[in-house]
N, C-alpha and C positions, 0 to 999 in steps of 0.2 A: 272688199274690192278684189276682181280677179286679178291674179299673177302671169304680166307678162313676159315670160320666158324666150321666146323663140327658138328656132334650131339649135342645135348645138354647135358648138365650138368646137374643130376638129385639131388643127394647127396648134401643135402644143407652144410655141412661143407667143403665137396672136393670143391666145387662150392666157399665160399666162400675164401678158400684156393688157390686157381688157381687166385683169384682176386688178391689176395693179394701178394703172389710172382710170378708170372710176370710183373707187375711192378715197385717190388723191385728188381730182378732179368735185366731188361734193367736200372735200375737207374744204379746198380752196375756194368754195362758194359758201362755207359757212364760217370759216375764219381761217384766214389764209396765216394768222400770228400766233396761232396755236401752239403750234410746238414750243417748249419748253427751251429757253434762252439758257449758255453757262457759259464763264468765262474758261480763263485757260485752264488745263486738268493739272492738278500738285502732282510733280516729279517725288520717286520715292526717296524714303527720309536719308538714306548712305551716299546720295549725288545729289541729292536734290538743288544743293548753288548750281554746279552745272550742268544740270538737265533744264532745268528750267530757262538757263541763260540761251543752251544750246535750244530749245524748242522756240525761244523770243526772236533770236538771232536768223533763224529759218523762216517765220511770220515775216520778220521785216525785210529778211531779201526777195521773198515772194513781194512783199507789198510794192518794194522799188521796180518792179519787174510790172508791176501792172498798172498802165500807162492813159488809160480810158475810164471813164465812170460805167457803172453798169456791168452785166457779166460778161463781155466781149473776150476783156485781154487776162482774166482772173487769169494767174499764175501759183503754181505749186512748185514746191522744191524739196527733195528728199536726199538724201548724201547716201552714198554706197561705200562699204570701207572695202580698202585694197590694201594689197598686201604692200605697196608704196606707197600711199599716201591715197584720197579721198576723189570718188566722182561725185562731181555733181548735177542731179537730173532736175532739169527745168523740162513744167510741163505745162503750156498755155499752146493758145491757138494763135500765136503771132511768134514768130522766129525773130524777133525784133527783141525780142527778151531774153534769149540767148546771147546777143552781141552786148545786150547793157550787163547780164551778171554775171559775161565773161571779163567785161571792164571793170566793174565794182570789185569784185573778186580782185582784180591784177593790181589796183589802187591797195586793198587793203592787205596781199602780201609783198607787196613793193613796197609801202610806202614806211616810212621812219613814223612809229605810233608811240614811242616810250614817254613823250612828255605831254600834260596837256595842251600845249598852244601844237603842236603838231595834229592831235586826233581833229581841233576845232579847224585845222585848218583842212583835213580831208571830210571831213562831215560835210564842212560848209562847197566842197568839191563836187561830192555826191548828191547832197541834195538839189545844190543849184542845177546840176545837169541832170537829174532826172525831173525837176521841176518844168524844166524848157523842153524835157520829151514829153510831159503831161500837160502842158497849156489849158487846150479844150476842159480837163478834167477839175484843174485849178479853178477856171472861169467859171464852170459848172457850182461847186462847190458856193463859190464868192455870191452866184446870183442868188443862189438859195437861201445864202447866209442872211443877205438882204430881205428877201422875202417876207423869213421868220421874223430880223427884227423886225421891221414893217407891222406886223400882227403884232408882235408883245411892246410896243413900245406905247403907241396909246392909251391903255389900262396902263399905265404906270406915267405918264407926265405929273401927275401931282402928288406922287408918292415922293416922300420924304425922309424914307430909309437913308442911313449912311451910305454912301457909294454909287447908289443905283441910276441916280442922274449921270455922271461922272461915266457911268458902265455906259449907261447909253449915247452917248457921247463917241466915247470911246469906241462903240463899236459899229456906230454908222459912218465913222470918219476911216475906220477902218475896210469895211465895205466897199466907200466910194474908192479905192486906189485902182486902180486899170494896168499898171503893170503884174506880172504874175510872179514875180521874184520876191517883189518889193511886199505886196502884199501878204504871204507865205512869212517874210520875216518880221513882219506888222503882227500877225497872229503869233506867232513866237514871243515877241516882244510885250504882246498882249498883260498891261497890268493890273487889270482887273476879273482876272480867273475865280479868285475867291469870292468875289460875289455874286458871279453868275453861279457859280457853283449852289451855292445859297439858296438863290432863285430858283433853279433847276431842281435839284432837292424838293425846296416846297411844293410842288409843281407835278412831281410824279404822279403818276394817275395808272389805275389798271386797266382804264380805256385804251389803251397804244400811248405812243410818245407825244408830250404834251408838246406847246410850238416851244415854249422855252429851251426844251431836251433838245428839239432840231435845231433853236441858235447853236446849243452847247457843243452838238453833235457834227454839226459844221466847220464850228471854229478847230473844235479837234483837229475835222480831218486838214483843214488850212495848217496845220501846226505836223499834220502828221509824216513830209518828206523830212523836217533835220530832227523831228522824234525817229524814225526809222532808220536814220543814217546815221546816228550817236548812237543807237542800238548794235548796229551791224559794226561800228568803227571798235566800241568799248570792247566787245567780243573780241574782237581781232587782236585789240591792244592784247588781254589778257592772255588768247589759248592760239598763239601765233602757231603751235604745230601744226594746229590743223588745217593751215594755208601754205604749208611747207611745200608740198607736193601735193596738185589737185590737175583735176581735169572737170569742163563745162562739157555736157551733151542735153540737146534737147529732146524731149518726146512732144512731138504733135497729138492735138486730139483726135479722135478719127469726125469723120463729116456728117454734122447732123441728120438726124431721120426723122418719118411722119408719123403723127398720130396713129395707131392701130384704127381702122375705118370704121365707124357704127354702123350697126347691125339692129333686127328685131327688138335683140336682149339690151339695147342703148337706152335704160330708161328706168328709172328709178326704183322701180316696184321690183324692179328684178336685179338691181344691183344690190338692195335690200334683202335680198331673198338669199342671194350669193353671199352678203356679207356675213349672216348670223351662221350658228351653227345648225344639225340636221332637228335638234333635240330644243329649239330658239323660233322655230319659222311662224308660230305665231304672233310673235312681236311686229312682222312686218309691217301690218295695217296701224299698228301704235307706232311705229316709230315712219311712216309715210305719214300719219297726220298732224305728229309733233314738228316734223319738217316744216309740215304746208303752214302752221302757225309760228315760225322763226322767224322770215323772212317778210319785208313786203312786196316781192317781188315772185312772180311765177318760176318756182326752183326747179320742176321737170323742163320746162321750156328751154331755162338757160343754158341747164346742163347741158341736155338733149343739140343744143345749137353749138353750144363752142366747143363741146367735143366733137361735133361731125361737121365744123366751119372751115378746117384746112388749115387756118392762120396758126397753128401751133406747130414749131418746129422745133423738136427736140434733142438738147446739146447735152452731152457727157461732160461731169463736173472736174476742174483737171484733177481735184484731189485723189478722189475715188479712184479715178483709174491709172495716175500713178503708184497707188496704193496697188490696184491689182498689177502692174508694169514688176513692182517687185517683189510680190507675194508668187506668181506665177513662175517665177526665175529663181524664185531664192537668194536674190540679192539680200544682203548681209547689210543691216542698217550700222552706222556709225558708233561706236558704243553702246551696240544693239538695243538702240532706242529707238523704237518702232515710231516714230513721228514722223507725220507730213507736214512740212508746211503751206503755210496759205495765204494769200493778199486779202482774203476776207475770211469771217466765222463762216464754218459753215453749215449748210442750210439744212434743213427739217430732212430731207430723203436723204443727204451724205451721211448725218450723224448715226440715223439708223442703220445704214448702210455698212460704214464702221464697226456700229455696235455689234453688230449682228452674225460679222464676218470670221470665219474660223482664224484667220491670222492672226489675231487677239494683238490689232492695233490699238496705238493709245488715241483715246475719243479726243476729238479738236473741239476748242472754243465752240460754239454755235449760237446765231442769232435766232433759230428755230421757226423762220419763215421757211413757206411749205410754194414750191415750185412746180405748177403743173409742166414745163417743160423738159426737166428732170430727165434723163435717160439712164437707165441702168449701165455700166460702165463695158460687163462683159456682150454685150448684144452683137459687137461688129464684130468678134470672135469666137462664136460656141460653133466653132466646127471638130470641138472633138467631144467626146463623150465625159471624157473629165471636168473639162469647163463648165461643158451643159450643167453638168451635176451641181457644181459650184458656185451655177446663176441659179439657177432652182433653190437650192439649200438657205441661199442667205436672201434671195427674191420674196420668198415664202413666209420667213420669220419676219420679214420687212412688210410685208405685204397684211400677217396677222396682226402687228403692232398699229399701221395705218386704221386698220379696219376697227380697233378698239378705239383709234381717238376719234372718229367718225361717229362712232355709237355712241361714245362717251358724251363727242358735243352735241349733238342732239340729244340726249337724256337730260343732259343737266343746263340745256338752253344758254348758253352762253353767252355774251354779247359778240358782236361781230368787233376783232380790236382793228385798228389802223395797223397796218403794214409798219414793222420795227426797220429801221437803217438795219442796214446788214455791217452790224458793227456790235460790239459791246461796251459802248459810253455810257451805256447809262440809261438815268431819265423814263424808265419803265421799270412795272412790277409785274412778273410774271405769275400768271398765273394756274403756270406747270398744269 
């Protein structure tokens, strides 16, 4: 089959942007669950109590800070040490997160934390008030939660396991409650963990997440504002200095952008041609027709259409580009521990992103789903010759790693998995 190439590409950032998502763009049409899932990264072994507590402590105030289901309001948080005491940079796309984790913050160095009926009674402060800023997000959760049982509950009526009646019970009654307070402390109070857990377990599949994993993975997140807020409280209780003297500032993200526009070269034969090396290109026609046998669906077609359909607008991740907000300034990390935190793992292009980066940050959890909307973080600022350098540099090694697992899954036929929660509960085996 001829190779269609078209003109060349002059515009060196459209040039490197066409690199880049087209073969993020065929990843996400042949399995968007690909990337490789990991929890949190182990703090080295001389801090490792409080590294660890300090990277959990940063997750969960990002978490309280992100207010909507979905990626809208993700939130990042980084601390900057000062020569008096610590900033803290919040970095989402609502300023509404600012005003809550300047309040959280004032709660947890104001408030009397030395005994436990004190912390349960700020925990129980914080969760309830960011639970009534999360409503929508709550309700979301609960219907899903329903959903799932709904599926797994039928195959099991006349199962006679220990518990399992009793769980199911329990957790359709839980379900039905309508207020969002009430309910949140329903899944807290929740006493049959251990058997779903059970269930869940048995149930894992390298398919994506089975519905069990998604009851599991629900009830979690129903449970996860006064997990988050006993996180951020305990911390306080123990390393009160580092709330001695602070300051909140927010960094906005900059305002989404469009797809780079297709062109002649929009089109599989020649994204393949691009991808392999000079010394590789007759692979191309083997690996266009191991493609055309993956799928039942026409994969130049689709491609070809949702890359040149418009509908894809593309948002910078907050982490990433907090991460560059303090790598480009040289802000000085808090006990120079290069962590960001985050309201969710994050995703298949940050991780690389990270990995990849001369700052030699520490890699975040990741749920290793792969985003074709994804924007490179430095795009809305290479107007100097340094930066440029700097999105090239690490675009490129990001750009080579894509392009391996492109090849890879089509070499080794993969199945297509279900879309993983952008979480790490569980209930999946990856299959790196």
């Amino acid at each position: 089959m001829a190779l269609k190439t078209g003109p060349p590409r002059l515009e060196p950032t459209q040039r490197l942007l066409h690199r880049f998502y087209e073969p993020l763009q065929l990843l996400w049409m042949l399995n968007p669950a690909r990337g490789q899932s990991c929890s949190a990264p182990i703090a080295g072994e001389q801090s490792s109590d409080f590294l660890g507590r300090w990277r959990g402590f940063l997750d969960a105030l990002s978490w309280l800070c992100d207010f909507e289901h979905g990626g809208k309001t993700v939130s990042s948080i980084a601390v900057q040490a000062l020569p008096s005491g610590n900033r803290f940079w919040v970095c989402c796309g609502h300023e509404a997160a600012l005003q809550h984790l300047t309040w959280v913050l004032s709660l947890l160095a104001g408030e009397e934390l030395s005994l436990p009926c004190d912390q349960s009674r700020v925990v129980r402060s914080i969760a309830m008030t960011t639970i009534s800023c999360s409503g929508d997000k709550v309700k979301r959760y609960s219907r899903e939660l329903s959903r799932y049982i709904a599926k797994v509950a039928g195959p099991l009526e006349g199962n006679l396991s220990p518990g399992i009646p009793e769980m199911i019970r329990a957790l359709r009654q839980l379900a039905s409650l309508t207020d969002v307070k009430d309910l949140c402390l329903e899944a807290v109070a929740f006493g049959h963990l251990d058997s779903l857990n059970r269930v869940t377990e048995a149930s894992i599949s390298p398919d994506g997440p089975s519905d069990w994993s998604l009851v599991r993975h629900f009830m979690v997140r129903l449970r996860s504002w006064h997990q988050k807020a006993t996180i951020v409280v305990r911390f306080a209780a123990r390393f009160r200095n580092l709330l001695k003297e602070y300051e909140v500032l927010w960094l906005p993200l900059p305002p989404s952008r469009s797809m780079p526009p297709s062109d002649a070269k929009t089109n599989l034969m020649s994204v393949l041609k691009r991808m392999l090396k000079a010394d590789e290109k007759e692979r191309v026609s083997d690996l266009y027709q191991a493609m055309e046998g993956l799928r039942t669906f026409n994969l130049e077609q689709v491609f070809q259409e949702s890359y040149s359909s418009g509908w894809l607008s593309l948002a910078v991740h907050s982490e990433v580009f907090l991460l560059e907000h303090f790598h480009e300034r040289g802000i000085r990390f808090v006990h120079n521990d290069r962590y960001i935190g985050c309201s969710k793992p994050s995703c298949y292009c940050c991780s690389l992103y990270m990995r990849y980066h001369p700052g030699n940050f520490v890699l975040r959890p990741s749920h290793g789903n792969a985003w074709v909307t994804w924007s490179p973080p430095l795009l809305s600022k290479c107007d100097t010759q340094e930066i440029r350098q700097r999105n090239l540099f690490v675009m490129n090694r990001v750009i080579e790693h894509l392009r391996r697992d492109v090849v890879r899954e089509i070499e080794n036929r993969f199945a297509r998995c279900k879309r993983r929660p952008d979480s790490t509960s569980g209930g999946y085996i990856s299959l790196g």
